[in-house]
Structures are given as C-alpha cells and as structure tokens.
MARZABA-69104 format. One record per residue: residue in one letter; x, y, z of N, C-alpha, C, O in turn. Coordinates in nm, 2 decimals, decimal comma. Layout:
% MARZABA-69104
SITE type    n_u    n_v    n_w   ca_u   ca_v   ca_w    c_u    c_v    c_w    o_u    o_v    o_w
SITE    A      X      Y      Z      X      Y      Z      X      Y      Z      X      Y      Z
...
END
This chain:
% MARZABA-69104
SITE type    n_u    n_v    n_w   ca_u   ca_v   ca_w    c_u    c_v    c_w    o_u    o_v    o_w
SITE    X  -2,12  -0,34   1,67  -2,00  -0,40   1,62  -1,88  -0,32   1,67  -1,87  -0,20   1,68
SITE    X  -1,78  -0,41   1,72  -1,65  -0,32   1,76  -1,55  -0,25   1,68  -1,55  -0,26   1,55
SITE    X  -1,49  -0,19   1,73  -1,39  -0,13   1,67  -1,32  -0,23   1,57  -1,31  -0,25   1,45
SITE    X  -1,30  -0,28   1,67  -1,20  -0,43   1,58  -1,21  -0,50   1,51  -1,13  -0,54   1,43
SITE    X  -1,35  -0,53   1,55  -1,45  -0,65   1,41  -1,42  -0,53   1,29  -1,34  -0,55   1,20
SITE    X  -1,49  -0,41   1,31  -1,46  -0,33   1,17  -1,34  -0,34   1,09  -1,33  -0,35   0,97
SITE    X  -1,25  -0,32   1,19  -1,12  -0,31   1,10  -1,08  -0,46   1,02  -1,05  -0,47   0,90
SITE    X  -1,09  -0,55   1,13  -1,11  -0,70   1,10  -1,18  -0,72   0,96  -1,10  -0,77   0,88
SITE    X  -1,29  -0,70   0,92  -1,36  -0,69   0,80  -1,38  -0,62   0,74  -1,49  -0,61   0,68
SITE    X  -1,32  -0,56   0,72  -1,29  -0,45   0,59  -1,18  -0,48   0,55  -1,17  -0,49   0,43
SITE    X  -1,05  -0,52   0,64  -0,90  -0,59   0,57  -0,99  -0,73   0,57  -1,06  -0,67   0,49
SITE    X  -1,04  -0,82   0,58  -1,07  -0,92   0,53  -1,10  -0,89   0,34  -1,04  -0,90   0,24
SITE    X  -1,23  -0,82   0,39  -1,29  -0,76   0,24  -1,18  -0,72   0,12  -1,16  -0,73   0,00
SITE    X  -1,10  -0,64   0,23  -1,01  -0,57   0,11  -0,90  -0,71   0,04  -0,86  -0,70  -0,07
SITE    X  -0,88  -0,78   0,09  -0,80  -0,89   0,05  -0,89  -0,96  -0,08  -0,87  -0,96  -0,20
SITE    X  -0,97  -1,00   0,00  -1,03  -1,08  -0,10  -1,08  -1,06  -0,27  -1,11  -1,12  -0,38
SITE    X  -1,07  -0,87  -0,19  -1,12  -0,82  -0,34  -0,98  -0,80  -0,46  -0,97  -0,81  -0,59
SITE    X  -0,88  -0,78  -0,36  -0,75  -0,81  -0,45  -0,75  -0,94  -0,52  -0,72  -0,95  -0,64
SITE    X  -0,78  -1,04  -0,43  -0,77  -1,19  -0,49  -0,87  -1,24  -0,62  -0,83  -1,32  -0,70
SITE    X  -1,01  -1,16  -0,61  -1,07  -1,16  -0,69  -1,05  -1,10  -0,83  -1,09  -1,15  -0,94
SITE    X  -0,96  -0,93  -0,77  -0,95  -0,89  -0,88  -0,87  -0,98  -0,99  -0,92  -1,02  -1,09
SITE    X  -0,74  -1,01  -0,93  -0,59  -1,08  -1,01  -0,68  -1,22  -1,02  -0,64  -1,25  -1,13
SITE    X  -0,79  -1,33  -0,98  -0,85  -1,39  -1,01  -0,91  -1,38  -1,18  -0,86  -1,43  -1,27
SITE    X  -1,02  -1,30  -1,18  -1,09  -1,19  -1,26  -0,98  -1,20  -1,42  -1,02  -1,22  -1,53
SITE    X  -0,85  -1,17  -1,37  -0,76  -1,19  -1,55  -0,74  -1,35  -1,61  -0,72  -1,39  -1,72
SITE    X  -0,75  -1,41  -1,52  -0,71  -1,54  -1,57  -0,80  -1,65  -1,56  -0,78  -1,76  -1,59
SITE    X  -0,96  -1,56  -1,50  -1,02  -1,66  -1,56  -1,15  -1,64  -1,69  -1,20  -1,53  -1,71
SITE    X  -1,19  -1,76  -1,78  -1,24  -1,75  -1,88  -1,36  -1,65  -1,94  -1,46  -1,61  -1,87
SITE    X  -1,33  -1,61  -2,07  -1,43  -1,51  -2,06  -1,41  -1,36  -2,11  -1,29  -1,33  -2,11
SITE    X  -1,47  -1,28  -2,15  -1,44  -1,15  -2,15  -1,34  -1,05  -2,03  -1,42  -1,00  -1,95
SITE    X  -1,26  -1,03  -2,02  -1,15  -0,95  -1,96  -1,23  -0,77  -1,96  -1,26  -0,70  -2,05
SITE    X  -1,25  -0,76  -1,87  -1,29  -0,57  -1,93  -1,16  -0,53  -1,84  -1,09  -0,45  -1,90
SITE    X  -1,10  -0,59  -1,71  -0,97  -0,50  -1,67  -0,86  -0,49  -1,79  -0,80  -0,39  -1,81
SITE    X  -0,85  -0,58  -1,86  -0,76  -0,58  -1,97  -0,79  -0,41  -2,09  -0,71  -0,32  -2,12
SITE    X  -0,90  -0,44  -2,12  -0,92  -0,32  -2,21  -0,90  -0,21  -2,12  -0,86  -0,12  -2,19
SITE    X  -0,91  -0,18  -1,99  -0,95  -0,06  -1,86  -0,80  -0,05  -1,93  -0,78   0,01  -2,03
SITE    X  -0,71  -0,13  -1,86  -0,57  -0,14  -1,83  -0,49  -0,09  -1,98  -0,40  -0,01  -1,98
SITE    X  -0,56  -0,15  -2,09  -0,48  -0,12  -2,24  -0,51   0,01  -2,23  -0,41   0,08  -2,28
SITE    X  -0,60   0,08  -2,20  -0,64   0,21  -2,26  -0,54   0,32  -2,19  -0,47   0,42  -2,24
SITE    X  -0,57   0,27  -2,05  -0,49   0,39  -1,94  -0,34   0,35  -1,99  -0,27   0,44  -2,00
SITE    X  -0,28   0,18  -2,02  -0,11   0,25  -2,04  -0,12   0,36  -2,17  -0,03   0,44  -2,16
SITE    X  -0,21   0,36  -2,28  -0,19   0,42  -2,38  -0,21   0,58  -2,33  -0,13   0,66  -2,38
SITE    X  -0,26   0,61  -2,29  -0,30   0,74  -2,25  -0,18   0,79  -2,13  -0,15   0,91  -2,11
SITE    X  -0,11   0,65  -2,03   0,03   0,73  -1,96   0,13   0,71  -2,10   0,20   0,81  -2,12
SITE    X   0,13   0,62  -2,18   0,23   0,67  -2,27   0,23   0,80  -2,33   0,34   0,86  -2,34
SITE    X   0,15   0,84  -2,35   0,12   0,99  -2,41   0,13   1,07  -2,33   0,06   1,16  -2,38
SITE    X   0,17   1,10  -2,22   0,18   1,18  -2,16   0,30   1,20  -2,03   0,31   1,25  -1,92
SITE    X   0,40   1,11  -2,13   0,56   1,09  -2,08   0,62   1,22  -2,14   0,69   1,23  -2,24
SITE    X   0,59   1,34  -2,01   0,69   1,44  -2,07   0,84   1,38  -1,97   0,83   1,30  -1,88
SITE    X   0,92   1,44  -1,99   1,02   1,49  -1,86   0,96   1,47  -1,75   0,95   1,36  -1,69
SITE    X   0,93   1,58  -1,75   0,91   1,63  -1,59   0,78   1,52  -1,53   0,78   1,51  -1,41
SITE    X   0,71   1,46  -1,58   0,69   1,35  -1,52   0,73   1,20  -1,53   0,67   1,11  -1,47
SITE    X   0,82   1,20  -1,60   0,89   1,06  -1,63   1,03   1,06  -1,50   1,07   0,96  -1,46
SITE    X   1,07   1,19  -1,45   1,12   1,26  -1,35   1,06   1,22  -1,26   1,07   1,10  -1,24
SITE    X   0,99   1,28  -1,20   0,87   1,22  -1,07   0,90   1,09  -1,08   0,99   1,03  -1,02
SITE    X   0,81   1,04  -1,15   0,78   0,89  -1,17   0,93   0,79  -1,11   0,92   0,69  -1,03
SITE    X   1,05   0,85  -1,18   1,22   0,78  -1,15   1,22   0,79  -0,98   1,25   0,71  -0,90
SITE    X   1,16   0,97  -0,95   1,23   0,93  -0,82   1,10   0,87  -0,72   1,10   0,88  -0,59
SITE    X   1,02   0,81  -0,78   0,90   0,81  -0,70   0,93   0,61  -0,68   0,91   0,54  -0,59
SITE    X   0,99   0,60  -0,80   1,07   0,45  -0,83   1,16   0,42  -0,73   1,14   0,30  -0,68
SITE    X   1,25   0,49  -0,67   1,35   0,50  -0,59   1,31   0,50  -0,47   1,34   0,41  -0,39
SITE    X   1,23   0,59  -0,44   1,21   0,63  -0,29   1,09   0,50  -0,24   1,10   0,43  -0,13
SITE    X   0,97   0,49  -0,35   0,90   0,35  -0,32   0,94   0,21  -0,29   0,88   0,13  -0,21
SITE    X   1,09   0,18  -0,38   1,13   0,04  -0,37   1,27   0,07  -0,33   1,31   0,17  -0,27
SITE    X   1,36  -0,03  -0,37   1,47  -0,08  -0,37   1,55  -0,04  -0,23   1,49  -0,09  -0,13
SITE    X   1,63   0,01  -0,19   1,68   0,01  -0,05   1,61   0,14   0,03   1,58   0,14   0,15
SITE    X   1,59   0,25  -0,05   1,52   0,34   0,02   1,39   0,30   0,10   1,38   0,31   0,23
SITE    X   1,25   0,25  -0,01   1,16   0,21   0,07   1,15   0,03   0,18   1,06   0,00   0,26
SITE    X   1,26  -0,06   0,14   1,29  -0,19   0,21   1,39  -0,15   0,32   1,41  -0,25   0,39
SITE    X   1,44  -0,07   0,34   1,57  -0,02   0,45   1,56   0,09   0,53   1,56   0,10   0,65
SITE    X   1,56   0,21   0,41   1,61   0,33   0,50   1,49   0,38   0,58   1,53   0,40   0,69
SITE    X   1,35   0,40   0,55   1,25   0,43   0,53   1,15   0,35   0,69   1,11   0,41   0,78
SITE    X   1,15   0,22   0,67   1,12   0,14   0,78   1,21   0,20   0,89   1,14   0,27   0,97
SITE    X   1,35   0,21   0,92   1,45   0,20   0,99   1,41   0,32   1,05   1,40   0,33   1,17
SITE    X   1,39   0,44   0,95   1,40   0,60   0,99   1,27   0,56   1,09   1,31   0,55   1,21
SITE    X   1,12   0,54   1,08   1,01   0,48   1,10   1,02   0,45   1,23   0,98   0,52   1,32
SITE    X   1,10   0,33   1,27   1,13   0,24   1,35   1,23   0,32   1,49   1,21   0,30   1,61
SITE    X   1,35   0,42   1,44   1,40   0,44   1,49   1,33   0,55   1,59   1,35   0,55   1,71
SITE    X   1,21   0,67   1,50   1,17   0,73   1,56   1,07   0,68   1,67   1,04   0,77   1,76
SITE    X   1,02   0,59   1,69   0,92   0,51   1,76   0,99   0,48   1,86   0,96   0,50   1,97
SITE    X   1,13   0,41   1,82   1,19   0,40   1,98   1,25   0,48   2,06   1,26   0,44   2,17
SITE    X   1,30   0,61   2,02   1,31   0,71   2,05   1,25   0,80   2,16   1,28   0,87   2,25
SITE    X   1,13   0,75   2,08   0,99   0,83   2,23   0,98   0,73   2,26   1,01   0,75   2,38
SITE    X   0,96   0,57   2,24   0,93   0,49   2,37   0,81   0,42   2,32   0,71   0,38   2,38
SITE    X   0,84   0,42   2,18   0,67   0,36   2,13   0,71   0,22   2,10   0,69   0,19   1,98
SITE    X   0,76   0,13   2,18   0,84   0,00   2,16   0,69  -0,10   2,06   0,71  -0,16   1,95
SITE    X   0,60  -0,10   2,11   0,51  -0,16   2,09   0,41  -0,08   1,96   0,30  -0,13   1,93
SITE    X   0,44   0,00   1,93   0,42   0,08   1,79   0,51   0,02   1,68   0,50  -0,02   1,56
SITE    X   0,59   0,02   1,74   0,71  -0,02   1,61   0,68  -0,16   1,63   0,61  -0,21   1,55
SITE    X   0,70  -0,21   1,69   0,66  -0,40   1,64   0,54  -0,39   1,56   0,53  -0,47   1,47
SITE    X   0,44  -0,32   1,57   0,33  -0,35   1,48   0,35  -0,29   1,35   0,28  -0,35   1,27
SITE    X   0,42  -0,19   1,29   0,50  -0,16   1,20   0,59  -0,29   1,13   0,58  -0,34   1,02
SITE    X   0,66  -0,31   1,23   0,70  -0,47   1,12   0,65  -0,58   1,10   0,70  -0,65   1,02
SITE    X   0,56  -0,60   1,15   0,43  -0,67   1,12   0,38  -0,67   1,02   0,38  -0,76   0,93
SITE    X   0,33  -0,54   1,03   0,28  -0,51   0,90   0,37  -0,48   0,78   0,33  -0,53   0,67
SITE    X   0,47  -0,42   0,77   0,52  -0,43   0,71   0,57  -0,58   0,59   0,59  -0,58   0,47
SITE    X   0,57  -0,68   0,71   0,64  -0,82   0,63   0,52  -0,86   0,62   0,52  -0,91   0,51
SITE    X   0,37  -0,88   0,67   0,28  -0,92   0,62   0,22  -0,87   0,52   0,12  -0,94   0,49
SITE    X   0,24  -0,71   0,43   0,26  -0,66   0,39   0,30  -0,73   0,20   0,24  -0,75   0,09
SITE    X   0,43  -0,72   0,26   0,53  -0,76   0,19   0,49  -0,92   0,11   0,50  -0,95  -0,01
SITE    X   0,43  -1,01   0,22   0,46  -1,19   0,19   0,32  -1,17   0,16   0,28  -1,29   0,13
SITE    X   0,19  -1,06   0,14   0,10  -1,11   0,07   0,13  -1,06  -0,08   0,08  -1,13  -0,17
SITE    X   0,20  -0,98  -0,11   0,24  -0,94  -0,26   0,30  -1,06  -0,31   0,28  -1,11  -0,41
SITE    X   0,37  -1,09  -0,21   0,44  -1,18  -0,35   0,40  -1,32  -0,32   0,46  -1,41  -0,38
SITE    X   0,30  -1,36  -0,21   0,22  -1,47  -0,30   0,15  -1,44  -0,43   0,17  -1,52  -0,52
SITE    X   0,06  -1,30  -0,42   0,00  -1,30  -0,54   0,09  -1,31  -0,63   0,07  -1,40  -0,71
SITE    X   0,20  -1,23  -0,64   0,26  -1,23  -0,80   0,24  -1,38  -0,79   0,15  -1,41  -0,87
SITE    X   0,28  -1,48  -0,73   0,37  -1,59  -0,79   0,24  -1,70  -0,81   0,25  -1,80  -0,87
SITE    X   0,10  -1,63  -0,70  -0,03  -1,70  -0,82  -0,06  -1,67  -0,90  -0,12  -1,75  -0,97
SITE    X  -0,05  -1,53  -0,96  -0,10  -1,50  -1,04   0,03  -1,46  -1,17  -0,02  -1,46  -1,28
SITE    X   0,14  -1,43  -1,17   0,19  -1,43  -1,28   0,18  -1,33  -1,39   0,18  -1,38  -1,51
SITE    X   0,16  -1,23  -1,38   0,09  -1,15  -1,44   0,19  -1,07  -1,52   0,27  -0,99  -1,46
SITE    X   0,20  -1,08  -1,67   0,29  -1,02  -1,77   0,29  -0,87  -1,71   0,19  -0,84  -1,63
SITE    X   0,38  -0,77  -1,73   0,40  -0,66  -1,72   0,40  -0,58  -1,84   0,46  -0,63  -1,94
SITE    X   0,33  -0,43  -1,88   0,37  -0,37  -1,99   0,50  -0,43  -2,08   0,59  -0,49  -2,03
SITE    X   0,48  -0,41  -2,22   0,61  -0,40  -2,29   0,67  -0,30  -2,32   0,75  -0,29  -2,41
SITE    X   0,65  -0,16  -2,22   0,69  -0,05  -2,26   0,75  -0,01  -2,13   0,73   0,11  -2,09
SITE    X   0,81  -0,10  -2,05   0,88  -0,04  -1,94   0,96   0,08  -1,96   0,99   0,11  -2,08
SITE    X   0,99   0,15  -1,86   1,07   0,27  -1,85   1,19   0,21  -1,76   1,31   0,22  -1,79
SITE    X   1,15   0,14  -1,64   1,27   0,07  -1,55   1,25  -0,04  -1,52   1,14  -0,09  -1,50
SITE    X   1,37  -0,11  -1,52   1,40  -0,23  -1,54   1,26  -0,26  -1,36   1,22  -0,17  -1,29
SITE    X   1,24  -0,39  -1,36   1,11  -0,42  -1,27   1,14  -0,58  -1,27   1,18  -0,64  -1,36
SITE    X   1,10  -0,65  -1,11   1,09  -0,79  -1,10   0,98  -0,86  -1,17   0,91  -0,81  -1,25
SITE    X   0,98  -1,00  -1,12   0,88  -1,10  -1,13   0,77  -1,04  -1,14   0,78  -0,94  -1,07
SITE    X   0,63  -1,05  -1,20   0,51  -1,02  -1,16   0,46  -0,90  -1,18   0,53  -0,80  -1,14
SITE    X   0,33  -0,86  -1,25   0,30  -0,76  -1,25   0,22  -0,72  -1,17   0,22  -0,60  -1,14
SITE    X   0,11  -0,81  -1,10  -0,03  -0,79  -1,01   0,05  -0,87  -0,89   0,13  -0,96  -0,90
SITE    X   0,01  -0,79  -0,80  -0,05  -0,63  -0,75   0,14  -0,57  -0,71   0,23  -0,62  -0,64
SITE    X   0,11  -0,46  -0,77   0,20  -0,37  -0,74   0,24  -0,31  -0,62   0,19  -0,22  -0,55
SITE    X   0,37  -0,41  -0,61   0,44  -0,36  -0,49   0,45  -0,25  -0,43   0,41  -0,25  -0,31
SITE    X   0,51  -0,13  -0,50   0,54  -0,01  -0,47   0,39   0,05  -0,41   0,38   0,12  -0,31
SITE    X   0,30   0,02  -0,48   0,16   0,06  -0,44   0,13   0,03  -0,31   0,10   0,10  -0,21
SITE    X   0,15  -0,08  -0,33   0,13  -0,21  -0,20   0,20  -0,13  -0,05   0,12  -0,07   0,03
SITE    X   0,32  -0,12  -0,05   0,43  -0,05   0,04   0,37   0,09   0,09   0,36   0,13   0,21
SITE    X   0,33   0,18  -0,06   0,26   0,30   0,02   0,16   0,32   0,07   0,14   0,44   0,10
SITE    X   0,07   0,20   0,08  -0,08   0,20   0,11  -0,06   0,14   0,24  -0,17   0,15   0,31
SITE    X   0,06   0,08   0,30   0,03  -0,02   0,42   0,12   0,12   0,50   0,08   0,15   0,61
SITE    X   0,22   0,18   0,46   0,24   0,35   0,53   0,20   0,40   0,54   0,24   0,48   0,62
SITE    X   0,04   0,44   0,48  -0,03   0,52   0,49  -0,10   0,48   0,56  -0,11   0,56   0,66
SITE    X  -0,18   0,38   0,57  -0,26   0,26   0,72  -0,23   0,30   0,82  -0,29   0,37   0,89
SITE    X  -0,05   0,22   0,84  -0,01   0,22   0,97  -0,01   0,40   1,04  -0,02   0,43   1,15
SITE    X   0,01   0,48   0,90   0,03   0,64   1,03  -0,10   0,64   1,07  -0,13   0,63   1,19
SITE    X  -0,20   0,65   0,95  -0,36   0,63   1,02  -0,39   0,60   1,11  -0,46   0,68   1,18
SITE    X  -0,37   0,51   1,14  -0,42   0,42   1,22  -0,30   0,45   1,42  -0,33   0,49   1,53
SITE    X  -0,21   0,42   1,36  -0,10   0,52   1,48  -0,15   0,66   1,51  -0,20   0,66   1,63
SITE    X  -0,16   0,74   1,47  -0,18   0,90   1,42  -0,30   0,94   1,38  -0,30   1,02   1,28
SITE    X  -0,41   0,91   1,44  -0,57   0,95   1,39  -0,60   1,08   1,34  -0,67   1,15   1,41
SITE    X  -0,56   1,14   1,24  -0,58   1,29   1,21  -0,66   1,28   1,09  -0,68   1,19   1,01
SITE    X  -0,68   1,38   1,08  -0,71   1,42   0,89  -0,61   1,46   0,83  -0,62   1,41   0,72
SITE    X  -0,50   1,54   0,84  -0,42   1,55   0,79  -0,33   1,43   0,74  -0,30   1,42   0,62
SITE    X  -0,31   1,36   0,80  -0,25   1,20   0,83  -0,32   1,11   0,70  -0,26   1,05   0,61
SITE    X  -0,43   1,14   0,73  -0,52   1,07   0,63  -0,51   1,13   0,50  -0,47   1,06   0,41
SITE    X  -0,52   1,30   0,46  -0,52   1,31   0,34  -0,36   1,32   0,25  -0,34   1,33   0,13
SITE    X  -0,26   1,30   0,36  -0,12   1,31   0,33  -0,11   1,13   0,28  -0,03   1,09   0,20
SITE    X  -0,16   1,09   0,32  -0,12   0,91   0,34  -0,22   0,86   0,17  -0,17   0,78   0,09
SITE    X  -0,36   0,96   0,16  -0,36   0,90   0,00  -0,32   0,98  -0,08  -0,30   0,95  -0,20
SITE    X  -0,30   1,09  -0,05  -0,20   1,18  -0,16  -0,09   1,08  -0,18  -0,06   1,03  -0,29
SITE    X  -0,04   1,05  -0,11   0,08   0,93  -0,12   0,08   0,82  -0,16   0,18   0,77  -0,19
SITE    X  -0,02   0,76  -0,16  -0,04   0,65  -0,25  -0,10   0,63  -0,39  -0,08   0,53  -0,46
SITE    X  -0,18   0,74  -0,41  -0,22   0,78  -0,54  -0,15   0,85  -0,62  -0,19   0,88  -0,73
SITE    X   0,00   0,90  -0,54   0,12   0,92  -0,65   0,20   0,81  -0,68   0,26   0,81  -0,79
SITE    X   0,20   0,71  -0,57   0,27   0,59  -0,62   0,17   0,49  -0,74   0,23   0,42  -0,82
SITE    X   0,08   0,50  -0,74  -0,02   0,47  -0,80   0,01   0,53  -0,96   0,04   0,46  -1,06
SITE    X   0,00   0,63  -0,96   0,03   0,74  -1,06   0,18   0,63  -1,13   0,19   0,55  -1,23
SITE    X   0,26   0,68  -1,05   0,41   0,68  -1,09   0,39   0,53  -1,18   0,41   0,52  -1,30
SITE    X   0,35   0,44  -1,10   0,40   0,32  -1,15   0,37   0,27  -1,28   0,44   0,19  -1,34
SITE    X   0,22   0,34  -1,33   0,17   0,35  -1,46   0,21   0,44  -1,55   0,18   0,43  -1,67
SITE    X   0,27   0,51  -1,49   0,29   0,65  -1,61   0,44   0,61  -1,68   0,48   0,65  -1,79
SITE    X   0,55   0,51  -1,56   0,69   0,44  -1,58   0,64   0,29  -1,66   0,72   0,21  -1,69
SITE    X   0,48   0,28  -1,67   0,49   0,17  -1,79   0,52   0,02  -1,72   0,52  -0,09  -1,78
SITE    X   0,56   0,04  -1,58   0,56  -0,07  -1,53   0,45  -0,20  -1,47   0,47  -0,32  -1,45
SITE    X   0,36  -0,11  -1,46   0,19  -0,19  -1,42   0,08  -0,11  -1,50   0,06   0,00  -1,55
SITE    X   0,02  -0,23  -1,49  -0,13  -0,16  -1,58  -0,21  -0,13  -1,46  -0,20  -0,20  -1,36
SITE    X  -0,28  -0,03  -1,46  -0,38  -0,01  -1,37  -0,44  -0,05  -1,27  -0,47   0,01  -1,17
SITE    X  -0,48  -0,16  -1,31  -0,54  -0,28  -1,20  -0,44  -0,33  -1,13  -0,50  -0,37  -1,03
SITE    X  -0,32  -0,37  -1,11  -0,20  -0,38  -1,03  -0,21  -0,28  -0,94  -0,20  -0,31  -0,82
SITE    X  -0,23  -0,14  -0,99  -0,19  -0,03  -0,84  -0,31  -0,06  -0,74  -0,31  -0,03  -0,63
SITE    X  -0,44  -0,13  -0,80  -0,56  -0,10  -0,74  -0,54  -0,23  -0,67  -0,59  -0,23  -0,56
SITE    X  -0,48  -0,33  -0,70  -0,44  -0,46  -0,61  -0,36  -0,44  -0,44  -0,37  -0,48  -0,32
SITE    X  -0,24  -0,33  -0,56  -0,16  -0,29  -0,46  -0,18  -0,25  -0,40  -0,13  -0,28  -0,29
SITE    X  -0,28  -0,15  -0,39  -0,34  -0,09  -0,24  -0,48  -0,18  -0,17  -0,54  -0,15  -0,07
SITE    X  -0,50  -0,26  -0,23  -0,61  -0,35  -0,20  -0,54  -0,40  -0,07  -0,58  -0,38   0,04
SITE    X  -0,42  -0,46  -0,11  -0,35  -0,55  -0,05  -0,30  -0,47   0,07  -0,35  -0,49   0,18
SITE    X  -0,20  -0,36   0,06  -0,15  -0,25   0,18  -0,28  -0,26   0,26  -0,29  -0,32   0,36
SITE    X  -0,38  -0,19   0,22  -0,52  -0,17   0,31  -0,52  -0,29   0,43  -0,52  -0,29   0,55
SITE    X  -0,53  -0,38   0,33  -0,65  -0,46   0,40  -0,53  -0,57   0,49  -0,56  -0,62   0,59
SITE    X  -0,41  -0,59   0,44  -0,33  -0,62   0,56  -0,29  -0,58   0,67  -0,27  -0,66   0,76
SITE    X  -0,27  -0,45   0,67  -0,27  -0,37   0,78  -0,40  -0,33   0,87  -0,39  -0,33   0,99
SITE    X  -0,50  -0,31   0,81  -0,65  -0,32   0,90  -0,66  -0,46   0,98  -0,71  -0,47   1,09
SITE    X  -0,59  -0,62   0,91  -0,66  -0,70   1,00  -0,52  -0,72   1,07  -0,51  -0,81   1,14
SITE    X  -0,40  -0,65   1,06  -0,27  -0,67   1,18  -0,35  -0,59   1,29  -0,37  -0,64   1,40
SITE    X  -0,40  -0,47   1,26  -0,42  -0,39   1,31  -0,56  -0,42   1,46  -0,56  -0,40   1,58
SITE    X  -0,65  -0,49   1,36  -0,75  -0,56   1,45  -0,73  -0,67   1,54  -0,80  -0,71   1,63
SITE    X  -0,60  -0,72   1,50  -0,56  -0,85   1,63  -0,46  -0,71   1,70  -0,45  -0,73   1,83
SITE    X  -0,39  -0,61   1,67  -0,25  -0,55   1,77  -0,30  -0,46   1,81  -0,28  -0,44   1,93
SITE    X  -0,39  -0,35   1,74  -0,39  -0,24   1,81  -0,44  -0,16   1,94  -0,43  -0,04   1,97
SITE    X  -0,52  -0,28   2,04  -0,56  -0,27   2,17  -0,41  -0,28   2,25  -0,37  -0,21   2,34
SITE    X  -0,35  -0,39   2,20  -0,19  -0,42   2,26  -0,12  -0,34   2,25  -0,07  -0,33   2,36
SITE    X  -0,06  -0,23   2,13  -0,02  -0,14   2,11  -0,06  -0,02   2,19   0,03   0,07   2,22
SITE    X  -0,18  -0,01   2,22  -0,23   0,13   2,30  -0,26   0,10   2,45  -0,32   0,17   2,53
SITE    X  -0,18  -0,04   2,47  -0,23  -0,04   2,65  -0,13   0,04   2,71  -0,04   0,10   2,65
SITE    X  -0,17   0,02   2,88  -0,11   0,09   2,92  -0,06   0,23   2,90  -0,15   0,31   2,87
SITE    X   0,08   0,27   2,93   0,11   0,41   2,89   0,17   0,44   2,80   0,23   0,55   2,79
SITE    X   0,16   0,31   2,67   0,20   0,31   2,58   0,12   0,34   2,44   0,17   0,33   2,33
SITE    X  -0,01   0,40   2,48  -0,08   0,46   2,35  -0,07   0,61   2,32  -0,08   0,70   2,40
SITE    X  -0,05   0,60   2,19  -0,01   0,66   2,07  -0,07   0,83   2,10  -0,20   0,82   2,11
SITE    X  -0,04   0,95   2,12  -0,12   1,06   2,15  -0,22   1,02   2,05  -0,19   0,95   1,95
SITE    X  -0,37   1,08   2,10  -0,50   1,11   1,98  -0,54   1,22   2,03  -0,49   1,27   2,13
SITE    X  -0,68   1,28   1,93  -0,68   1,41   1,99  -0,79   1,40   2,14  -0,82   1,30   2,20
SITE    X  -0,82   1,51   2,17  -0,90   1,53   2,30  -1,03   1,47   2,31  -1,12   1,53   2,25
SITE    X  -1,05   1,35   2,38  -1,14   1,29   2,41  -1,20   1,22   2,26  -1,32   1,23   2,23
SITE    X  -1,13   1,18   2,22  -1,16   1,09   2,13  -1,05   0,99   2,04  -0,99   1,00   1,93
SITE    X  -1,06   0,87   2,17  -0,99   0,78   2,12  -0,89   0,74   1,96  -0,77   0,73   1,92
SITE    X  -1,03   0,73   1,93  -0,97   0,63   1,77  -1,04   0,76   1,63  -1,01   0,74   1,51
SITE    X  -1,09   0,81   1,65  -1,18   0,90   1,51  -1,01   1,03   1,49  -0,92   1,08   1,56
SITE    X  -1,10   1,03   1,35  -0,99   1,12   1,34  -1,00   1,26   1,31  -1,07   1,29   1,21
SITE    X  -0,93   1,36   1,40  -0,97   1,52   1,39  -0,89   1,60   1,29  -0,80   1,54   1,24
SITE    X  -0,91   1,73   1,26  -0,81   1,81   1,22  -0,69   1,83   1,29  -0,60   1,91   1,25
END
C-alpha cells in the first residue's frame, strides 16, 4: 500500500468515525457518550481555579475568533511564501477551508446543545468542536510539511490543550473535542493524499531529514 492510499484511509476512517460519533447522540437507545460527557463537565466544573479558567480565556482567543481565522493562517502563509514554498501554502488553505466546511456541516447535522455552564459566550452547535478541529488540522499540516518528532509531539501537546481548554470553559462536552480532532485529522490526511506529491515536486519539497523522505526523525 502507498504512502497515499494510507493517508487516504485513515482521513477517510477518521471522518467517518466523527460522523458516527455525533451520529451515536441522536440516535435511539442508551447514550453512554452522554453520561462519559455529564461526568467529565462535572469534574471540569470542579476544577475551575483561576489559573486555569485563565489558560482556558486565552487558549479561547488564540484558538478562535480573529487570532486563529486571520492572524495565525496569514503569519503561516506569509512564512511559506517568504522561502518560496508557494505550493505549501496552497495546501494549507485547503486544508484549512476544508477544515473549516466540514465542522460546520456537522454542527448544522447534528445540532448539538452546548453545556449550560458556559464560561464564554460560543456559536451555533456543540459537536464537533471547532477550536479542537482548527488545532488538530495545524498540527497535521506541520506534520505532515515538517516530518519530525518534535513537530509531532508539539502539534498534540497542542491539541490536547485545546481539547482541555474547551471543556474546562464549559463550552463542549467531551465528545465534541474528540469530533473536533476526528474531523482536523482526517481532513487534512485525505487533502494531503490527493496534494502532497504536488506539493513536494520538483524543487519545491519541504526540507526532511537525511535520506528519509516522509518518516519522522528527531
């Protein structure tokens, strides 16, 4: 199997398993994400000091609203064209907006109430969590750009604080962050599987380390 098929089917997989999860609430029957979900907001309620309701504000900021839809892509985008990675950065907004337009199909199939214990005000939809969503398809794309381990363990440190954040601010139940990165994942593995030969032709691929293409080193 190639490189590509892999990446191809695993963002297949990972999609579907989003669709199943946000599926899974609404249809008949015993709910166990619901009880998963009731228990973990009660246990982030309890453990709203400061200093993490802090985090969580600026983790709100920097994830959504103009920081992570503007400045963030742009900063991203600008550095790519700078060295000359023209064709890095287009697959970056790619991903990014396909990213983006699979969240909010789901919200708007699925509908999904939000805690009643918000901390900040939040849009439409609870499932699957955007902010999650956003830092899971940044963390893909450096992966996948940037084959390192470092890259890799910086990219889920980073998503498993957005993850964190968004439950502990009361704004998604648990199973939303796990959508949200369902969704980041697996859209960017199958952009990735139709772009990323295109991206690395020519003398336009991405440094990796020494003699080895695509795996990722220290």
């Amino acid at each position: 199997m190639t490189r590509r098929s892999v990446l191809l089917w695993w963002g297949i997989g990972a999609l579907l398993a989003a669709v199943a999860l946000g599926a899974s609430m609404t249809a008949p029957g015993p709910d166990l994400s619901s009880a998963v979900d009731s228990g973990w907001n009660r246990m982030m309620i309890g453990i709203q000091t400061p200093l993490l309701v802090g985090f969580s504000e600026v983790m709100n900021q920097v994830g959504g609203n103009w920081v992570a839809v503007y400045l963030i892509p742009l900063v991203v985008l600008a550095a790519l064209l700078i060295v000359r990675r023209w064709r890095a950065a287009v697959f970056v907004v790619v991903s990014l907006l396909a990213s983006v337009a699979v969240v909010q199909l789901l919200k708007s199939l699925f509908g999904r109430a939000r805690p009643q214990e918000m901390l900040v005000i939040s849009d439409y939809g609870s499932f699957p969590s955007g902010h999650t969503a956003n830092a899971a398809t940044m963390a893909v794309i450096a992966m996948l750009l940037f084959p390192r381990i470092w890259v890799l363990l910086l990219g889920v440190l980073w998503t498993i604080a957005m993850a964190f954040s968004r439950t502990l601010l009361s704004v998604h139940w648990l199973s939303d962050t796990l959508g949200g990165m369902l969704v980041g994942v697996g859209t960017v593995l199958i952009v990735g599987a139709i772009m990323l030969r295109w991206v690395r032709a020519s003398n336009e691929t991405l440094p990796s380390a020494p003699g080895t293409d695509d795996t990722l080193t220290p």
